[in-house]
C-alpha positions, -999 to 999 in steps of 0.1 A, spaced: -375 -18 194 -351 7 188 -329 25 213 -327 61 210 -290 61 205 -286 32 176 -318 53 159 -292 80 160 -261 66 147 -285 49 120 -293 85 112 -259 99 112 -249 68 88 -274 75 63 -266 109 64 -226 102 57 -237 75 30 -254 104 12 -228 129 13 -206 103 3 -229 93 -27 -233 129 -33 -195 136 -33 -191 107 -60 -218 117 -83 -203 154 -83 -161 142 -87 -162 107 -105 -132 117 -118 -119 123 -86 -133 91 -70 -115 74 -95 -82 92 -95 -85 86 -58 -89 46 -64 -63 41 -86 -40 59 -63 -50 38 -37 -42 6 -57 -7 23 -70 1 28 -32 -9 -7 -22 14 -23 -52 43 3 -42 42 -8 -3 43 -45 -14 69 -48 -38 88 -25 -13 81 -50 11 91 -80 -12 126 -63 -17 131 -58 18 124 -93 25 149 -103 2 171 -81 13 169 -89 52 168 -127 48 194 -134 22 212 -109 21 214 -104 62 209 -70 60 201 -45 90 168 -20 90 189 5 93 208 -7 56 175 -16 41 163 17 50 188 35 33 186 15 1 154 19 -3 151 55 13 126 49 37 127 50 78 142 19 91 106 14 111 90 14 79 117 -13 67 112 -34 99 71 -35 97 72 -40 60 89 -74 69 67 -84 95 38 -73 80 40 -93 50 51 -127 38 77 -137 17 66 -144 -21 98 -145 -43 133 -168 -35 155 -136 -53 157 -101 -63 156 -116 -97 123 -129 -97 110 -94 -85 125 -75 -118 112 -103 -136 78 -100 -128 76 -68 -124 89 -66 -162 58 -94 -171 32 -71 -153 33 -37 -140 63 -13 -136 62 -10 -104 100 -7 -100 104 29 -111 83 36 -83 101 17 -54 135 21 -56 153 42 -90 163 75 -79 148 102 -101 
């Protein structure tokens, strides 16, 4: 039996699943632009965060420098090594992956 309440937030779900449908049937580019951006921001923050891993472990540099290298706040360069784990021993095994697979270096840290 269902409470009034959960029969109503079942109701307003439905509701938002349709618009949501709707939305993607009327903008599939849009959706789609929308995911790969997604995915481009997700790469970005990571390889940002691989850098400043590097950078704050053996390089023994402050937030505050890391920030400033990479121009970002230097809360932003103390969660990004927190928040993720170190996967590469060098800076040089970040250019060269990044050269096997995606550019993402362009994105991260070249000015202009």
């Amino acid at each position: 039996m269902m409470t009034k309440k959960h029969s109503e937030r079942k109701a307003q779900l439905t509701k938002y699943l349709e618009q949501l449908d709707e939305f993607n049937w009327h903008h599939p580019t849009q959706v789609s632009e929308m995911a790969d951006s997604q995915h481009e921001r997700d790469n970005r923050t990571y390889y940002l965060a691989q850098i400043s891993l590097i950078l704050f472990n053996n390089y023994q540099q402050s937030y505050m420098q890391i920030a400033q290298m990479l121009n970002m706040s230097s809360r932003t360069a103390r969660r990004l090594t927190i928040d993720y784990e170190k996967d590469f021993d060098s800076l040089e095994e970040i250019m060269e992956e990044l050269q096997n697979g995606e550019d993402w270096l362009n994105c991260c840290i070249c000015p202009g």
